[in-house]
C-alpha positions as CSV (number, residue, x, y, z in Angstrom):
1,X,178.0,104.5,158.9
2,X,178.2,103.0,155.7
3,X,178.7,99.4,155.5
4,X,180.8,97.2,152.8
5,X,178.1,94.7,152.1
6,X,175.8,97.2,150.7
7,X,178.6,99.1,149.3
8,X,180.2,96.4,146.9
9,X,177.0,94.8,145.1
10,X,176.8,93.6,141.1
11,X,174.2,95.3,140.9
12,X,174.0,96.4,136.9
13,X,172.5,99.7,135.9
14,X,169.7,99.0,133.6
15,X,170.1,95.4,134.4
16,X,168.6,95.5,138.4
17,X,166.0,92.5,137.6
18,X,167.5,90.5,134.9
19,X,170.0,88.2,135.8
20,X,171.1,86.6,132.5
21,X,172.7,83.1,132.5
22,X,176.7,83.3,132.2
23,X,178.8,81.2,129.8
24,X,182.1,81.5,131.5
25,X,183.6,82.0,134.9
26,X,184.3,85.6,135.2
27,X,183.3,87.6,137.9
28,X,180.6,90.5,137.4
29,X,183.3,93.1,138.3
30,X,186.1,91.3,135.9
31,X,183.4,91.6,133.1
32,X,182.9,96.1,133.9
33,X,186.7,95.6,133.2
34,X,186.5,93.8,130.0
35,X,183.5,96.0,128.8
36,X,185.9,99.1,128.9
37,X,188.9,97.2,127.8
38,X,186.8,97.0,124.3
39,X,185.1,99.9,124.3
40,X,185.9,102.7,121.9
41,X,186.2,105.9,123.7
42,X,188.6,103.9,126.0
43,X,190.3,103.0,122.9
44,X,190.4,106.5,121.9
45,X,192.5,107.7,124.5
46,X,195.6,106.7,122.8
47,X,195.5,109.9,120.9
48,X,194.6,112.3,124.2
49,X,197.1,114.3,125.8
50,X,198.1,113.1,129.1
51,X,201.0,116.4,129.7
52,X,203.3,116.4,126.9
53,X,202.5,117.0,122.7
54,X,201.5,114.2,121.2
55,X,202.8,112.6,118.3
56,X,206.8,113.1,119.3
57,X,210.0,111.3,118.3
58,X,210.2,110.5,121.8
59,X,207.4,107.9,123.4
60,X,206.1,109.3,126.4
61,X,202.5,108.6,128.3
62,X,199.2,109.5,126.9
63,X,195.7,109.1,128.2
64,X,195.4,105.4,127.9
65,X,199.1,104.4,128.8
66,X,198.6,106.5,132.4
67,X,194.9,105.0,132.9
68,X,196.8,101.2,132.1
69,X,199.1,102.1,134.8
70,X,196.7,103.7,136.9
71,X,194.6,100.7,136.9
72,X,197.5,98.4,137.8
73,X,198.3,100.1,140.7
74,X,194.6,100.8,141.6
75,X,194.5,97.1,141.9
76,X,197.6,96.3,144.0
77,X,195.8,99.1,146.7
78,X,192.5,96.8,146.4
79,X,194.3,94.1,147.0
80,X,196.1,95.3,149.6
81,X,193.1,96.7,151.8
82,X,191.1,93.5,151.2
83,X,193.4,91.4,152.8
84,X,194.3,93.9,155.6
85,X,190.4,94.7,156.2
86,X,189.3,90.9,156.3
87,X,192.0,90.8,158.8
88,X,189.7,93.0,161.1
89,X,186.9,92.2,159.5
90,X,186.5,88.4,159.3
91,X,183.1,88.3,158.2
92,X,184.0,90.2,155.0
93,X,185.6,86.7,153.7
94,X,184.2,84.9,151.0
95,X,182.1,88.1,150.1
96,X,181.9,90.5,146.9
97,X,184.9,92.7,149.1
98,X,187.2,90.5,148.2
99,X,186.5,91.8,144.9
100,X,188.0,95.5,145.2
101,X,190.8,95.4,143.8
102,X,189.1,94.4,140.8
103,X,186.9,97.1,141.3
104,X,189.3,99.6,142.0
105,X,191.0,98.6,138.9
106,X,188.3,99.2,136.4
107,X,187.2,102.3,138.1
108,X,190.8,103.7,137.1
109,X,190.2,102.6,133.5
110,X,187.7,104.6,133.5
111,X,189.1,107.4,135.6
112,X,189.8,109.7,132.5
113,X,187.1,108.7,129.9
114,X,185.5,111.7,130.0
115,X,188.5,114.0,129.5
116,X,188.1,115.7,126.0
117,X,190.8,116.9,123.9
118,X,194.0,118.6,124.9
119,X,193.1,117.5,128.4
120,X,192.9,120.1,131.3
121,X,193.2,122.9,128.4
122,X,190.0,121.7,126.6
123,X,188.3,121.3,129.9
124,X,189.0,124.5,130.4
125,X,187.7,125.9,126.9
126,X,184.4,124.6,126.9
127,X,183.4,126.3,130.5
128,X,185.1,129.3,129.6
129,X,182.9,129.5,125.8
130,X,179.9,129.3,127.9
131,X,181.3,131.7,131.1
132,X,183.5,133.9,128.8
133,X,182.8,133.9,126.0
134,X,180.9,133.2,122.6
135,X,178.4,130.8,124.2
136,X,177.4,133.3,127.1
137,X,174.6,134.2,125.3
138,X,172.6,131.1,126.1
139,X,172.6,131.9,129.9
140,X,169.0,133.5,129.2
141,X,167.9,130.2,127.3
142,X,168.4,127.0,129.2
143,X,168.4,126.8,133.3
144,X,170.1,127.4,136.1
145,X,171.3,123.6,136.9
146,X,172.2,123.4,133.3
147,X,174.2,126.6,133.0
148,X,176.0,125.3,136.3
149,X,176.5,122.1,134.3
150,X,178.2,123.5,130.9
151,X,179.9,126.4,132.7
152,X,181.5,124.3,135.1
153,X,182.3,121.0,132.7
154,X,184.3,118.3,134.5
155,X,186.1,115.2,133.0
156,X,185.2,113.7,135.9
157,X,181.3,114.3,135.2
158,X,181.4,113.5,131.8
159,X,182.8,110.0,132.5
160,X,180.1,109.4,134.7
161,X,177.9,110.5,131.9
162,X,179.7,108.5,128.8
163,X,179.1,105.0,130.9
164,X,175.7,105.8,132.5
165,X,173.9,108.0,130.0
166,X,171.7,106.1,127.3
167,X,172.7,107.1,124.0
168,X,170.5,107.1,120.8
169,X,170.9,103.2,119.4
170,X,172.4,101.8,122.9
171,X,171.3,99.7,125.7
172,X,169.4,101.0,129.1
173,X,172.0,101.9,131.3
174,X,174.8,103.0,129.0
175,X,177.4,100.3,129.1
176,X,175.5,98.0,131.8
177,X,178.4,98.7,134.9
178,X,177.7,97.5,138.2
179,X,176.2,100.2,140.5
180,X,179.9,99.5,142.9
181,X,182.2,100.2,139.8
182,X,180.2,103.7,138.6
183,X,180.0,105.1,142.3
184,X,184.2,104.3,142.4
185,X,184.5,106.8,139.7
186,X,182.7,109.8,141.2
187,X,185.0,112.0,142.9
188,X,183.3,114.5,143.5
189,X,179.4,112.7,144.6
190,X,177.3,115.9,144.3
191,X,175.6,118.4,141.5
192,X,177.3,121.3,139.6
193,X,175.6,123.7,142.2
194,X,178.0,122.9,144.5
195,X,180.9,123.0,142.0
196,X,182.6,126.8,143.2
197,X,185.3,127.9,141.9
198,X,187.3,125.1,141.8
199,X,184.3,123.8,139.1
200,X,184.4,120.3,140.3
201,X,181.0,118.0,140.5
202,X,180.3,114.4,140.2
203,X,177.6,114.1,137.6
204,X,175.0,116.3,134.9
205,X,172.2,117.3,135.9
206,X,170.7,114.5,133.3
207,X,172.3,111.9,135.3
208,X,171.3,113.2,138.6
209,X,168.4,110.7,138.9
210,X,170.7,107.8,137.9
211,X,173.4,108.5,140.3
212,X,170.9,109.3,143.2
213,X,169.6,105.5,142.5
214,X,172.7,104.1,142.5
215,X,173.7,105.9,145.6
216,X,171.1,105.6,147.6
217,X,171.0,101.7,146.8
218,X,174.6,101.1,147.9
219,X,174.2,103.2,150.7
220,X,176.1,106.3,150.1
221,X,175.6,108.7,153.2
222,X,173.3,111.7,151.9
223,X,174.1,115.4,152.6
224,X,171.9,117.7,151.3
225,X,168.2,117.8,152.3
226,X,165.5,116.8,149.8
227,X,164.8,120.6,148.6
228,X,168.6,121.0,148.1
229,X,170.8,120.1,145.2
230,X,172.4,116.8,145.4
231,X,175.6,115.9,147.8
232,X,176.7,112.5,149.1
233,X,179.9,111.3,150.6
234,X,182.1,109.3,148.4
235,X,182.2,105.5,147.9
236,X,185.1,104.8,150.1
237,X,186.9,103.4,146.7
238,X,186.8,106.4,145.5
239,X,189.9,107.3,147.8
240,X,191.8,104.6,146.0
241,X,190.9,105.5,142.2
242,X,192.1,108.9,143.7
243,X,195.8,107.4,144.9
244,X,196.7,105.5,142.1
245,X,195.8,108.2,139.7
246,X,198.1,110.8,142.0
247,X,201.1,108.3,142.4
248,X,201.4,107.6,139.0
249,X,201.0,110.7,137.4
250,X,203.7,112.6,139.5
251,X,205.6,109.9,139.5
252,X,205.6,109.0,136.2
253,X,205.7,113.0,134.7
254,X,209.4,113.1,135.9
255,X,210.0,110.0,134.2
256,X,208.8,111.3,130.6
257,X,210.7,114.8,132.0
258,X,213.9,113.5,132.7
259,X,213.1,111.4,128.5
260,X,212.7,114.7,126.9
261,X,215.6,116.6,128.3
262,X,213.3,119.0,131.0
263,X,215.0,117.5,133.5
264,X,218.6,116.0,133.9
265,X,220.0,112.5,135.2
266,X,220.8,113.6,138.7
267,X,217.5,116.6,138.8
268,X,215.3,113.3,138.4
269,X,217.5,110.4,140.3
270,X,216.9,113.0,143.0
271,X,213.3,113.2,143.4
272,X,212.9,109.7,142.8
273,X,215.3,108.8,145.5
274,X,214.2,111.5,148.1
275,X,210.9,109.4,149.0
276,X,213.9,106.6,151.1
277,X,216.1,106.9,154.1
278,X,219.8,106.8,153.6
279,X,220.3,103.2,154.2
280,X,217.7,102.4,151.1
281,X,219.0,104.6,148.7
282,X,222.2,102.8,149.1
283,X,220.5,99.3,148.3
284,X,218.7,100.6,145.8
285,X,221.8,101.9,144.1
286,X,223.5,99.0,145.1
287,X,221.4,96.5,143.4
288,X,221.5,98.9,140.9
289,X,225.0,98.3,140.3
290,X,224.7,94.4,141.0
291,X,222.1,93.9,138.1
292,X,224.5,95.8,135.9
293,X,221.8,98.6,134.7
294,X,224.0,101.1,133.4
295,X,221.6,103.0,130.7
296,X,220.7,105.5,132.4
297,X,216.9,105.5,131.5
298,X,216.9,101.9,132.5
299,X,218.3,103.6,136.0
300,X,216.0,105.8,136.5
301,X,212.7,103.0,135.1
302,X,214.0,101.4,138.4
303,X,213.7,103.8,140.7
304,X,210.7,104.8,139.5
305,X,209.4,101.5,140.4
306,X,210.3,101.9,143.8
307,X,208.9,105.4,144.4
308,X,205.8,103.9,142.9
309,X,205.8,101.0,145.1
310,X,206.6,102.9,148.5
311,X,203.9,105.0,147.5
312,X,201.3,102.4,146.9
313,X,201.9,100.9,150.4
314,X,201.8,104.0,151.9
315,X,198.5,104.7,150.7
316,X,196.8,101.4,151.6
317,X,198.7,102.2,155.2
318,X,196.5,105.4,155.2
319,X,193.3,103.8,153.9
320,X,193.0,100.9,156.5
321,X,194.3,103.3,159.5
322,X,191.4,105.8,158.3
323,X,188.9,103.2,157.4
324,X,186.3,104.1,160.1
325,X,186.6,107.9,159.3
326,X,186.1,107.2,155.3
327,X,183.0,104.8,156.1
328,X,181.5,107.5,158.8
329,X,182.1,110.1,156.0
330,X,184.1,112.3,158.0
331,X,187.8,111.5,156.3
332,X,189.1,115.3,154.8
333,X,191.6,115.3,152.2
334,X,192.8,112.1,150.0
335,X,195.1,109.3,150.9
336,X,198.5,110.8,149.6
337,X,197.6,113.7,152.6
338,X,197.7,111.0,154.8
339,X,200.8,109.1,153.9
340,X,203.8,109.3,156.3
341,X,206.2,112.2,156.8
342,X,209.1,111.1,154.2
343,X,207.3,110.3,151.0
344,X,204.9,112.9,152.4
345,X,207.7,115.8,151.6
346,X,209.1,113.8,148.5
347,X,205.8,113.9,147.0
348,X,205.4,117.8,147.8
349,X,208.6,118.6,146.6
350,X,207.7,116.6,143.4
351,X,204.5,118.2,143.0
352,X,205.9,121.9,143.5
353,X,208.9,121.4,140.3
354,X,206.0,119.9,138.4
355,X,203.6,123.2,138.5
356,X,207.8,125.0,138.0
357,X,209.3,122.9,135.5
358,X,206.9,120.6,133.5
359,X,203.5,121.8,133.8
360,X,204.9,125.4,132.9
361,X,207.4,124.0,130.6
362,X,207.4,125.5,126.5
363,X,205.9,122.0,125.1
364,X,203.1,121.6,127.5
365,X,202.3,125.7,127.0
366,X,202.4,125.4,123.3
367,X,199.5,122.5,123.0
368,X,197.6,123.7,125.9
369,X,197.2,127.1,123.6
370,X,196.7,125.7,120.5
371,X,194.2,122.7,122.1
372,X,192.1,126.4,123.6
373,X,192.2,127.4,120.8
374,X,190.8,124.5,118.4
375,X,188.2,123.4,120.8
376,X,186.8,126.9,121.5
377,X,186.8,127.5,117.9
378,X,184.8,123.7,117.7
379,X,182.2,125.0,120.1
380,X,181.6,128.1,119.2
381,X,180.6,126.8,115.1
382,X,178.6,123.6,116.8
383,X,176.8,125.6,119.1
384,X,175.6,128.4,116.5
385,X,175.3,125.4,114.2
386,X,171.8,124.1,116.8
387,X,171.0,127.4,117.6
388,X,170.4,128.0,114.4
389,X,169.9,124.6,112.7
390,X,168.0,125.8,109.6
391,X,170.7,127.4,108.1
392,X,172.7,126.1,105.2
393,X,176.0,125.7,107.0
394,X,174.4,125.1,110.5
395,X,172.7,122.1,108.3
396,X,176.2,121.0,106.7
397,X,177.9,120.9,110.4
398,X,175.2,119.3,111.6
399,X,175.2,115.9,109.3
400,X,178.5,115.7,110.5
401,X,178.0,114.4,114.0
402,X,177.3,111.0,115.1
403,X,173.7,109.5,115.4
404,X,174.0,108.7,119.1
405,X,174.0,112.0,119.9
406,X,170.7,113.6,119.9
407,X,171.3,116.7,117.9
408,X,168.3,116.9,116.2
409,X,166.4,117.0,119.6
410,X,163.7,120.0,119.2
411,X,164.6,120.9,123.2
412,X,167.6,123.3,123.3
413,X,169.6,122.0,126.0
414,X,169.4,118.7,124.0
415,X,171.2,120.1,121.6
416,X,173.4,121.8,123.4
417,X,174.7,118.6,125.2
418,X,175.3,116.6,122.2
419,X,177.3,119.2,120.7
420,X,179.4,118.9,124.2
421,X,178.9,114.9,123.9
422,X,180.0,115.4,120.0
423,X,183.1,117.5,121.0
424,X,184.5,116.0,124.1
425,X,184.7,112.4,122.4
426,X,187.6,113.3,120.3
427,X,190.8,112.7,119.9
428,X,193.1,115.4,119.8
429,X,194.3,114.7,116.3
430,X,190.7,114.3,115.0
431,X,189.7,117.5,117.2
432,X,192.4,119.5,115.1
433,X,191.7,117.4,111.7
434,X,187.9,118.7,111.9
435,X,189.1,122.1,112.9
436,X,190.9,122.2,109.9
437,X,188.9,120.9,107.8
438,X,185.5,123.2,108.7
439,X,188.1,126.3,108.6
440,X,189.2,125.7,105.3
441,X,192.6,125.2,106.1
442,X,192.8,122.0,104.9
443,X,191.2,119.6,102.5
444,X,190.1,115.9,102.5
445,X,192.8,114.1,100.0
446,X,190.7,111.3,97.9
């Protein structure tokens, strides 16, 4: 059984035995928050697709809007379970747990760092160039666990990989976390080999030794023999990264669905309403009235706030009822499963005119096939650019690419990863800029 004083430590990758003086009073965990409040790729995910095309005359959530979000209600389910679990667990007080919702917080920051352009489509294009397509041909080169790593590419991985990985010109450690907040973002704790069809895994095979440290420091419960590819249960706050990130973006896709016209007024007051009996639909509506909200967007922000909210206590519900199961490893399924019969059904019936009406919907089609398209184009030039770096153009693609990233390695796979590292770190308006501009479709303007 794992045990929450092992779990939660501040602990700092490349930092274990240096324990620099502090100049102010915030907490280790409050300072992994701040780190990735500043940092640039978090920065960057104001211009990355959440669902819907972005720029539009209509505002609606992108990338680091729905990770703000996310994070905010990450940490009212932290804060929530600390004070229920101290409750049973009095020993816990005045401990590093009564830091997790802190924790929980900047883990959901981070949650979607490591998506790349056009979101799930781009995912998508860069295992399929290696699987399907023009990049296939490397299968002979490079091995097995790194084929498994490129043909399976996973936001999730990658994010692992952007805050862990040392970069050329960066410190030991990547950005420094503490082992509790990088464990919080693996959702899947085990190696590519395991990834199946579904092509979800927790870290690269280049991180592999970092995460097993971390792991096996905080005391993650190992699956897999020593002579077998890595798997490990998650870090119990994993399960709560997991819930904010699925309440808020079902919850707040209908919102930007019923702003751009997918879905009407009543379609969307609807669903919102369907997660409450009879008698609090009426007070909702009621207070409604008596508060004098009568735009109807301003209706509908409201009782968005209350699916959200019924949702977020639902969830912590869950977590502290399953808490033994989760820190014996044996919980199946996530914390929205296990949420009571009502918002249960809401949240299916949500999730099933999503995959219908949104997901499916003309918009979200049209930059899901154009985002395929840009970023397989991107991979296929970079990748023939360091297979073949001696040639002119290979050379002029080359210079073009950031000096973190070690494309200039002599070892293949090296090469192959910054172009991957290169690619995955752009925007979606830079990713089509530098398609353009490499296809000669368009030119710089001095």
């Amino acid at each position: 059984m794992m045990n929450w004083t092992q779990l939660i430590t501040n602990i700092r990758l490349g930092q274990e035995h240096f324990h620099p003086e502090r100049k102010d009073k915030r907490t280790e965990f409050k300072r992994d928050y701040d780190r990735l409040i500043f940092s640039a790729p978090f920065r960057r995910l104001q211009n990355k697709t959440q669902v819907f095309p972005l720029p539009g005359s209509i505002f609606v959530h992108n990338r680091l809007t729905h990770s703000l979000e996310v994070a905010s209600v990450g940490m009212s389910l932290g804060c929530d379970v600390a004070r229920a679990v101290i409750k049973k667990r009095p020993e816990l007080q005045d401990t590093l747990f009564e830091e997790i919702g802190q924790i929980v917080a900047t883990a959901c920051l981070a949650h979607d760092m490591g998506n790349p352009p056009f979101g799930h489509s781009g995912e998508k294009a860069i295992q399929t160039f290696f699987s399907e397509g023009e990049g296939n041909f490397l299968k002979g080169m490079v091995s097995e666990e790194f084929w498994n790593d490129i043909t399976h590419f996973e936001g999730n991985a990658y994010a692992f990989r952007l805050l862990a990985h040392r970069y050329k010109g960066r410190r030991q450690g990547g950005y420094v976390m503490t082992y509790s907040t990088l464990a919080s973002i693996v959702k899947y704790p085990f190696s590519s080999s395991y990834a199946g069809n579904k092509g979800k895994f927790g870290f690269f095979n280049s991180e592999k030794d970092l995460f097993c440290r971390i792991a096996d420091e905080i005391g993650l419960i190992r699956l897999s023999d020593d002579n077998e590819p890595l798997k490990y249960v998650r870090h119990p706050l994993v399960y709560l990264v997991e819930a904010a990130d699925d309440i808020c973006y079902e919850i707040m896709d209908i919102e930007d669905s019923h702003k751009l016209k997918i879905l009407s007024y009543e379609e969307t007051k609807d669903f919102l309403l369907s997660f409450f009996d009879d008698d609090t639909k009426a007070n909702i509506e009621r207070r409604i009235a008596d508060e004098e909200i009568t735009d109807t967007n301003e209706q509908i922000v409201y009782m968005r706030a209350c699916a959200i909210g019924v949702l977020e206590y639902e969830c912590a519900q869950a977590f502290i009822r399953h808490e033994e199961e989760i820190l014996n490893g044996t919980f199946k399924g996530s914390l929205i499963e296990a949420i009571s019969e009502r918002p249960l059904n809401a949240y299916k019936r949500c999730s099933e005119m999503s995959r219908k009406k949104i997901y499916r919907s003309k918009p979200v089609l049209d930059v899901e096939l154009a985002g395929f398209k840009i970023m397989n184009t991107l991979m296929e030039q970079m990748t023939e650019a360091v297979t073949h770096p001696d040639r002119f153009f290979s050379k002029q693609l080359i210079c073009r690419v950031s000096s973190q990233y070690d494309i200039d390695s002599p070892d293949l796979e090296t090469r192959v990863m910054a172009v991957i590292d290169y690619i995955s770190g752009m925007t979606d308006v830079y990713a089509l800029d530098v398609y353009q501009k490499i296809n000669g479709i368009s030119l710089p303007i001095v």
